[in-house]
C-alpha positions in Angstrom: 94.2 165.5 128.5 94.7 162.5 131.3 92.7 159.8 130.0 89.8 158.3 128.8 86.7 156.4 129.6 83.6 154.2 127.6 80.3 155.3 128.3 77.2 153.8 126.7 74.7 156.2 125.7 71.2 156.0 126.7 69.6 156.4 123.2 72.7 155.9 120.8 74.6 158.5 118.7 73.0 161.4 116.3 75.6 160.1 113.9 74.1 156.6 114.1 70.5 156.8 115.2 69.9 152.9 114.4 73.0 151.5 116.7 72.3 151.6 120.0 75.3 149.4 121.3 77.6 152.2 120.2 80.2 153.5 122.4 80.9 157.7 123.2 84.3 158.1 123.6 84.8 161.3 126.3 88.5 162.4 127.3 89.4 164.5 130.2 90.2 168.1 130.3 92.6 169.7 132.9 90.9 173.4 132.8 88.2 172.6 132.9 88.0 169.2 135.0 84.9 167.8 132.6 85.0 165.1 130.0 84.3 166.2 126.5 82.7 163.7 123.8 84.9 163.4 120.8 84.0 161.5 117.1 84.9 158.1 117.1 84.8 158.1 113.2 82.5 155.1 112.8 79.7 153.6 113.1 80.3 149.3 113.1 79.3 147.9 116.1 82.2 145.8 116.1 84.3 149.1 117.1 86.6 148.8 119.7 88.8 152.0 121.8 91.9 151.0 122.5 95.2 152.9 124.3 98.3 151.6 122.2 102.0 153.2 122.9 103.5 154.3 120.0 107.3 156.0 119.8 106.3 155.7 124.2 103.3 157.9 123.8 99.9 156.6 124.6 97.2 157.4 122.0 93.3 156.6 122.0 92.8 153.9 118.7 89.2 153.7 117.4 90.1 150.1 115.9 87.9 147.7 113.9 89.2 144.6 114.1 92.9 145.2 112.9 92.3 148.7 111.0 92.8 151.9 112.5 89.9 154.5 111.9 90.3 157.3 114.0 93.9 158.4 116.7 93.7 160.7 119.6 97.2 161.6 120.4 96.4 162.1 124.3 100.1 162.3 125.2 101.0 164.6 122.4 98.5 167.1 123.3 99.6 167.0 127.3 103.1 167.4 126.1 102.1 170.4 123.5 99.9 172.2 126.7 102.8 172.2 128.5 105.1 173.6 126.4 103.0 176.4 125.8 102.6 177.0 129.4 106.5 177.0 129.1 106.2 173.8 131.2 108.3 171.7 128.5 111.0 169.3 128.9 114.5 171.1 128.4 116.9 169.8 125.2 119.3 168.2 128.1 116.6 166.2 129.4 115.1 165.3 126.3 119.2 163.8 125.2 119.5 162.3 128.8 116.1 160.4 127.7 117.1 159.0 124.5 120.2 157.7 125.7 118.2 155.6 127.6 117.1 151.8 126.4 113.6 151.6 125.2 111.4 149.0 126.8 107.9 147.7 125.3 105.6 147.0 127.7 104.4 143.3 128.6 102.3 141.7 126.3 98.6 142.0 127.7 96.4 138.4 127.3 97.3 134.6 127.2 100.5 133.3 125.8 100.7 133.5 122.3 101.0 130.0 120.3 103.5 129.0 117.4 101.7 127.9 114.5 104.1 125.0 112.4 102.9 125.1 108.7 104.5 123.3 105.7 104.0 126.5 103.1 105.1 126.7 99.4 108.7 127.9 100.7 109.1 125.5 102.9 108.7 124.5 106.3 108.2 127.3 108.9 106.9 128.4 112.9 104.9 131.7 113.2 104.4 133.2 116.5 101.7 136.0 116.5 101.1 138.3 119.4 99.0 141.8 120.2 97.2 143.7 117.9 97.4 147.1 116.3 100.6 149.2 116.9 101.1 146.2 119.7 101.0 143.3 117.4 104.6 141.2 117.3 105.1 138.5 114.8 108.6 136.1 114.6 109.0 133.7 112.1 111.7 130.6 112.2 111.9 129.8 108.0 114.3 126.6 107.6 115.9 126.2 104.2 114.1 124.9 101.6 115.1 123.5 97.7 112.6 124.6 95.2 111.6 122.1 92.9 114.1 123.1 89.8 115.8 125.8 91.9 119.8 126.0 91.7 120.1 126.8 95.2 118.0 126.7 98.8 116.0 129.2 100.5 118.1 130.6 103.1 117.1 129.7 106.9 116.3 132.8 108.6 115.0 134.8 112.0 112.3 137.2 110.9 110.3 139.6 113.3 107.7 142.3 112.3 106.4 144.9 114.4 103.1 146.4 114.4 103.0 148.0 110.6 106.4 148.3 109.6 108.0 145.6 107.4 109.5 142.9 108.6 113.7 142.5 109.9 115.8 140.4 110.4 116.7 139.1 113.8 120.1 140.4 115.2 119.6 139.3 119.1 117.4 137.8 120.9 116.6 137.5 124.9 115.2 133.7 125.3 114.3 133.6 129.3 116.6 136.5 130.1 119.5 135.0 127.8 120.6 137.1 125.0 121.6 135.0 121.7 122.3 135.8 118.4 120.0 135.5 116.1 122.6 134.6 113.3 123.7 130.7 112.8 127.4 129.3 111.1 126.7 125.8 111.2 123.4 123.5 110.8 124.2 122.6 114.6 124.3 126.3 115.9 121.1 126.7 113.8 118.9 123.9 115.5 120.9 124.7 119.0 119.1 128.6 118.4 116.0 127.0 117.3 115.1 124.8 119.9 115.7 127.4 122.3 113.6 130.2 120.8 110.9 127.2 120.3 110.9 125.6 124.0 111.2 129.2 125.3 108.1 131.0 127.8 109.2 134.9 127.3 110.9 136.2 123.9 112.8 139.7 122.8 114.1 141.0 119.8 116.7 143.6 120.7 118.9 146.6 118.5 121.4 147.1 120.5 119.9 148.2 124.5 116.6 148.8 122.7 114.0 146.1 122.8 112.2 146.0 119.3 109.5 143.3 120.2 108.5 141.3 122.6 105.8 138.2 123.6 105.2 135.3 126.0 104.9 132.1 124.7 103.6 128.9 125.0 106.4 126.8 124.5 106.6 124.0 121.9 109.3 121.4 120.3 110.5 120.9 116.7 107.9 118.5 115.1 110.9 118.0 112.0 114.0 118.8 111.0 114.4 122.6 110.3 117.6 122.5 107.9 120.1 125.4 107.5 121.3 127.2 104.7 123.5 130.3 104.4 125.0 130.5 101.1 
């Protein structure tokens, strides 16, 4: 399978005789060199087809809105073709290849924005980017004393990647400089701050591999974002 392509249909779906907006969705086949219609699994005509890269493998998403209804794994099923035509990648190449540094593609669309909101534990800056298995979100959260609390919310770097729960920050690239995301001091804290915040490009990285990434309108501190480590 090689791709993928949108085609509206002159009368609509069997499945969904009323919606005649729908999309088909028709992938590629190398035998036989025809497209062949597939299900899309629903019928809202707020449906959208999307390629996302998961683990590097592109898959066909039948999304609606942020939910995922319905995967086709075209890159699994090329690799799995070609390993039964004895065409598959040898265990040394597949080594060399993991020894290498992942990379995320760049973010598609307009810079993202950071959103400042005074919340219920405290101040903090959200930046959202991407949807699906390609949505980023990092989050600046400064110390904060709860009202009867013994001690502050700690000041933190958080980043979550598509579904998976969120992490803490161990690096980050701001404009091609790598930092750490960890702060001693209530100067080294703003110093990191400011920089992530006044920043146009942004990337969490685990050692060589980049976990996120997202360009950015920059912005400025509109208060003080205190620091607290225990």
């Amino acid at each position: 399978m090689t791709g993928y392509r949108q085609q509206k249909p002159r009368f609509g779906l069997t499945k969904c005789p009323d919606l005649v907006d729908h999309y088909n969705l028709l992938v590629a086949e190398h035998a036989s060199r025809s497209f062949k219609k597939l299900d899309t699994g629903t019928c809202s005509a707020s449906a959208s087809i999307e390629v996302n890269n998961y683990n590097r493998l592109n898959n066909v998403d039948v999304m609606v809105g942020d939910r995922l209804i319905k995967r086709y794994p075209l890159d699994a099923w090329m690799y799995h073709e070609e390993r039964k035509a004895g065409k598959g990648a040898s265990w040394s190449k597949a080594e060399e290849n993991a020894k290498k540094p992942q990379m995320l593609d760049a973010p598609k669309g307009p810079p993202a924005q950071w959103v400042a909101e005074e919340g219920r534990y405290g101040p903090r800056y959200t930046l959202t980017q991407g949807q699906g298995y390609s949505r980023y979100v990092l989050e600046i959260k400064c110390a904060f004393q709860m009202p009867g609390a013994t001690w502050p919310l700690h000041s933190e770097l958080r980043y979550t990647r598509a579904y998976d729960a969120s992490s803490s920050v161990e690096e980050i690239e701001v404009n091609g400089q790598r930092l750490s995301g960890k702060a001693k001091s209530q100067a080294e804290w703003t110093q990191i701050v400011n920089a992530i915040l006044s920043a146009s490009t942004l990337s969490i990285y685990r050692g060589q591999d980049q976990k996120a990434t997202w360009t950015v309108k920059p912005t400025k501190l509109t208060s003080t974002c205190d620091y607290y480590n225990g």
